[in-house]
Structures are given as C-alpha cells and as structure tokens.
C-alpha positions in Angstrom: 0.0 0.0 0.0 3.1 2.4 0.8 4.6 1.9 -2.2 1.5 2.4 -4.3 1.4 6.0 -2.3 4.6 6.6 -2.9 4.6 5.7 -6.8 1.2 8.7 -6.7 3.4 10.8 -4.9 6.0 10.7 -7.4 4.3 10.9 -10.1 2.0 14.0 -9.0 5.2 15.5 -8.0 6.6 14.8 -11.9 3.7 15.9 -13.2 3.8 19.2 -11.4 6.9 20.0 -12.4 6.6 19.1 -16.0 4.3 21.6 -16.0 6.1 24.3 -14.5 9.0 24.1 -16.8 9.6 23.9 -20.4 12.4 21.4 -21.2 15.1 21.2 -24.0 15.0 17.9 -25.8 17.7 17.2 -28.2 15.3 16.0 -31.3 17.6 14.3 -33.2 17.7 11.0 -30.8 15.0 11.8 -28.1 17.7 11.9 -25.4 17.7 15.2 -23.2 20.7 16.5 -23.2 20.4 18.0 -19.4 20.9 14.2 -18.7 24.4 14.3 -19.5 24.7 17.9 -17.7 23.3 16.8 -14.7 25.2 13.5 -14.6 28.5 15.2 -15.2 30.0 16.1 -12.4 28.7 12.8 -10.5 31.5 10.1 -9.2 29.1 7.4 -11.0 29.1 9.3 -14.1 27.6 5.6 -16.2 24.9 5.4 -13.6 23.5 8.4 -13.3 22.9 8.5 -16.8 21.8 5.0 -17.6 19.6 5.0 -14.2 18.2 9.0 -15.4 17.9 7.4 -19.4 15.8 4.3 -18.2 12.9 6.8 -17.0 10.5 7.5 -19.8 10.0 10.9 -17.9 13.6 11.9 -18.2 13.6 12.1 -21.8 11.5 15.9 -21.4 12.7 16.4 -17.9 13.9 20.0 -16.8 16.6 19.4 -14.1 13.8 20.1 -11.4 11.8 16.7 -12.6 16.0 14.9 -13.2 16.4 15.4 -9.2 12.7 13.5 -8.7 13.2 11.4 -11.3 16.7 10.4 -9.6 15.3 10.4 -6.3 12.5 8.3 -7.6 15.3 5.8 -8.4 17.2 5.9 -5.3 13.6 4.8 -3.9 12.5 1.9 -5.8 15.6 0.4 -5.8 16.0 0.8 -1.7 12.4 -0.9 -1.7 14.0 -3.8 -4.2 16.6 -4.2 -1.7 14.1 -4.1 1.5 12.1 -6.7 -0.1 15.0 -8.5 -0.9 16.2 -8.5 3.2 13.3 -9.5 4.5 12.9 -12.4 2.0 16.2 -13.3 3.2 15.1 -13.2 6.6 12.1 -15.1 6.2 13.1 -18.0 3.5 17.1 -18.4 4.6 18.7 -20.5 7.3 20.9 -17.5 8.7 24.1 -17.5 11.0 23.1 -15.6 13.8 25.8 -12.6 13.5 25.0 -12.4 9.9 20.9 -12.5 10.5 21.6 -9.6 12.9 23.4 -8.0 10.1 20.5 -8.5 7.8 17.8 -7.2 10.6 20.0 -4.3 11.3 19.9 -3.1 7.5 16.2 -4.0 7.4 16.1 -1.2 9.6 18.4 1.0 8.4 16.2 0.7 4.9 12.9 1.1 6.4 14.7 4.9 7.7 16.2 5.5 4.4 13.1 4.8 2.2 11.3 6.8 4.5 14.0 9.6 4.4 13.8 9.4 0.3 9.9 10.1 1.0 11.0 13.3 2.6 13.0 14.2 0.4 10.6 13.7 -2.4 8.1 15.9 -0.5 10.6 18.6 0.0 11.3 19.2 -3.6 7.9 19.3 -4.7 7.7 21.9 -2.2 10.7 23.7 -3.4 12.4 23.2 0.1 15.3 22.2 -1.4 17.7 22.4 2.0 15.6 19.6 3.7 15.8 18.2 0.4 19.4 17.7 0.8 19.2 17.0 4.3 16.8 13.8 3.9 19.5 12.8 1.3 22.0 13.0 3.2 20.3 10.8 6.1 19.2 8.1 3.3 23.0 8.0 2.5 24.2 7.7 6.3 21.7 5.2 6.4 23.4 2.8 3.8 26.5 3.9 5.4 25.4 2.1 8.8 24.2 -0.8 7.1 27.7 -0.8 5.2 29.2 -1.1 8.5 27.2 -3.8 9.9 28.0 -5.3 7.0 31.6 -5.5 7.0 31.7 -7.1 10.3 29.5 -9.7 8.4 31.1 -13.7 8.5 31.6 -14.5 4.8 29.8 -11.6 3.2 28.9 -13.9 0.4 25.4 -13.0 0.1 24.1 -10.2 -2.3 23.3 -7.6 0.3 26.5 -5.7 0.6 26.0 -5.3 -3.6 23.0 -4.2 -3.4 23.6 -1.5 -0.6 26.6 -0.4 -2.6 24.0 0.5 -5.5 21.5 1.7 -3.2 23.9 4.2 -1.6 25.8 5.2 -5.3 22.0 6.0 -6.5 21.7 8.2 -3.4 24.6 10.3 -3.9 23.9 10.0 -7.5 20.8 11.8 -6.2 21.9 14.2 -4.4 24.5 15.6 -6.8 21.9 15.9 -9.1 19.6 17.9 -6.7 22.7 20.0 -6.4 23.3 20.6 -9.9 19.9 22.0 -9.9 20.1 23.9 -7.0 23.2 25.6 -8.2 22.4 26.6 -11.9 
C-alpha cells in the first residue's frame, strides 16, 4: 500500500513539475541532453545516466523533474533491496551474526526509504535544503548498514552489492539535486 502512495506521490510530484517548466530535448535521438549535464559532475558518471535514461519521464525532464526522477530511483531500488532483506530473513537459514546484520539493515532501509519520502516531498515543495538533508540521512543510512555489514562472516550474500547500489544511486541523487540547485 506504501509503495503504491509513494509511486502517486512521485508521479504528481513529476507531473507538477513538468508543468512548471519547459524542457530542452535534443530531437535528433530523443535523449535530453540536461541528462548528461546533470550527470557530469557525478563520481558514478555511467549510472546516473543510464539509471536517469531508463525513465521514460527523463527524456522531457527539466533538471527540477531529473532530481525526482533520480530520487525516484534511489527509492525503488532501496524498496527492491528491502524486499529483498526480508525475504532473506524469512526464507534463509541465517548465521546468527550475519541475521543480525541482515535485521540491522532492514532497519536502516525502512529509515532510508522513508528519508527518500522526505526528500521527495521537499522538492515538490521547493524546500530544497531539507531536500538535501533527507538525502544525506538516506546516505548515512546505507553507510550504517555498510558497516554492519563489514563485520558480516563470509559476506557472500548479495546484500552488501546491493547497498553499494542503493547508496551510489543516493549520492547520485543528491548531486543531481545539487546541480539543480546551483544553476
């Protein structure tokens, strides 16, 4: 049910800000060239774009609807990877220090997804410092899990992977939002 609000949010908050703005759209392939722009000065150059070009709404996105639409990512992917724990948790025999590991990232995910709801909410409402600042929590919130698991036995398992991803698609995020902020 909270995803399904959170996929309305989104999209209202896309909409809105389609409207607001009149993007440039590079006609000759369909690919906006404020993709690139945005994505440039980001340490995962590759991802940002391919994540930003894999949105049907990036390809006539101003950079206002680029720092949703790369929130929006962030998101779905930290509720992938929160589905992903608690099947893990629920379906897999678990050593005890590494199930600890697992429920302490469950929880770090439920704070980050809900930090990315924020931060969603924020720049709809053009508040773009808590904007940042629910960013920036999302991202120490993959950080803790990170820690947790290092400390993991064996760290075979696809988790620490996945919260790699989760956190690159935050920063990703955030240095989007503050290419927008800042042009």
């Amino acid at each position: 049910m909270r995803l399904v609000i959170n996929n309305v949010v989104l999209f209202v908050g896309i909409f809105c800000l389609n409207l607001s703005f009149s993007p440039p759209i590079n006609a000759a392939n369909g690919n906006n060239p404020l993709v690139a722009r945005a994505c440039e000065k980001v340490k995962a150059e590759d991802l940002c774009i391919s994540s930003l070009m894999a949105e049907h709404a990036s390809k006539s996105a101003d950079l206002a609807t680029l720092a949703l639409i790369s929130i929006k990512v962030a998101s779905n992917n930290g509720t992938n990877t929160s589905f992903y724990i608690k099947k893990t948790l629920d379906t897999k025999q678990l050593e005890p220090a590494v199930e600890q590991s697992f429920q302490d990232c469950e929880d770090n995910y439920i704070s980050a997804t809900q930090q990315l709801d924020g931060a969603v909410s924020s720049l709809v409402s053009k508040n773009y410092k808590d904007t940042k600042m629910f960013l920036e929590s999302a991202i120490d919130d993959t950080i803790t899990c990170d820690n947790g698991l290092r400390k993991m036995p064996g760290n075979q398992l696809e988790l620490p992977h996945r919260n790699n991803m989760f956190r690159q698609l935050c920063i990703n995020a955030l240095d989007v939002l503050l290419f927008f902020t800042t042009s």
